[in-house]
N, C-alpha and C positions, 0 to 999 in steps of 0.2 A: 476469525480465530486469532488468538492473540496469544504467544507463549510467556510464562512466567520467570521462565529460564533455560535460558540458551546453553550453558553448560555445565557441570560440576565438577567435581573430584572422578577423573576418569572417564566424562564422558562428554559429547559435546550432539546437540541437536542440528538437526541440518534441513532443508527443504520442509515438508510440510508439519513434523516436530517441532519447528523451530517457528511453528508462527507464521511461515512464509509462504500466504496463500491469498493470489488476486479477489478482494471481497467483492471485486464487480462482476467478474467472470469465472471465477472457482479455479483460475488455473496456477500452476505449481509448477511445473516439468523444471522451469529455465531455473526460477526458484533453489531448486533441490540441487540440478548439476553446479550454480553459481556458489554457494553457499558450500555444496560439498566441495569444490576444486580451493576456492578459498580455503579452508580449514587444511586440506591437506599441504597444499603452499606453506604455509602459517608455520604448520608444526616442522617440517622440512627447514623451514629458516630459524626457528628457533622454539620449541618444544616447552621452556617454560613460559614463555609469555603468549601461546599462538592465542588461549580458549579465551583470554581476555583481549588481545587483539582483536577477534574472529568477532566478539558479541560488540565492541567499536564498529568495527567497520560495517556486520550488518545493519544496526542500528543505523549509523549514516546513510548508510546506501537506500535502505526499505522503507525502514520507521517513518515518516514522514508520510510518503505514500500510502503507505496500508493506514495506517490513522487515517487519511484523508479518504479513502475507501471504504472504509469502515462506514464511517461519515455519512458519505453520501451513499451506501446502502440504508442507513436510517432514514434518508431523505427520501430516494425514490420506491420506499416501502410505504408513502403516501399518494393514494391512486392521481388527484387533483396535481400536485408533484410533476408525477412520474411523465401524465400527458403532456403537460406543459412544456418540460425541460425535453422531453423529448421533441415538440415542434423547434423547439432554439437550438439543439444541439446534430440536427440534420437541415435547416434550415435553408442553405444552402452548400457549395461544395466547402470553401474554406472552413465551416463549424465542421462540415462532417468529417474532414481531414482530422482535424483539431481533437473533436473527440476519440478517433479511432486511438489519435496516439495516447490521448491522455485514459482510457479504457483496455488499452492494450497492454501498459504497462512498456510505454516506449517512452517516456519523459519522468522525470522527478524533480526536485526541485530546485535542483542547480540549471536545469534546460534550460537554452537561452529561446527567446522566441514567444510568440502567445501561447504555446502549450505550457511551457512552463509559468509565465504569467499566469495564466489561468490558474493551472495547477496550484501555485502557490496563494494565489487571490482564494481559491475555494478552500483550501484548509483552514484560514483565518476564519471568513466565511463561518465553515460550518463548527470551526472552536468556538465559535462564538452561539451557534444553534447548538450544539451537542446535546445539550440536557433536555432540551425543550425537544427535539427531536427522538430521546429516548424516552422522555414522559410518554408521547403520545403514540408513540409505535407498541410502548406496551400497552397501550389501553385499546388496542386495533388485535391485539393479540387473544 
């Protein structure tokens, strides 16, 4: 899910309005509290600039992620895919560490470490398969 706009003239989107929803595991909660405490901080420090602050800062914070989750729910909506990356990404204990965080929504792309490598290697990755990836998932549809 992806929102169009995070805020307007009197009003401002927050948690799963706003687009802020794990496309690997459907989850939201932290989403909704992070995004709502943010906006209220926001306005509290200064009231005309918070709702364009607010769509900044989630932008940095998420954007990147949820793109990349997006992503690779195109990817592992291919059965051949899905088996595969799943023997590499429990393979042993280190991947399956590795992926918890990067599925969990514990790393983004400032992480330092192979999660974050990772992370940021598979968004390249899959901007580069994007289209081809949505070709053929609609044609599975």
């Amino acid at each position: 899910m992806t929102a169009q706009k995070r805020h307007g003239s009197g009003w401002v989107a927050v948690g799963d309005a706003a687009g802020l929803i794990n496309p690997m595991n459907g989850e939201g909660i932290d989403y909704s509290l992070e995004s709502g405490m943010l906006i209220s901080d926001l306005f509290l420090q200064n009231p005309s600039t918070a709702t364009t602050e607010y769509d900044r800062i989630i932008g940095e914070r998420f954007d990147g992620f949820l793109r990349t989750g997006r992503r690779f729910s195109y990817l592992i909506g291919h059965p051949l895919i899905l088996r595969s990356g799943l023997r590499v990404a429990v393979a042993n204990q280190f991947m399956a560490n590795m992926t918890l965080q990067v599925m969990g929504n514990l790393v983004d792309n400032s992480t330092p470490g192979a999660a974050g490598r990772v992370l940021r290697i598979a968004d390249k990755a899959l901007a580069t398969a994007d289209p081809i990836l949505r070709k053929t998932r609609a044609k599975q549809n």
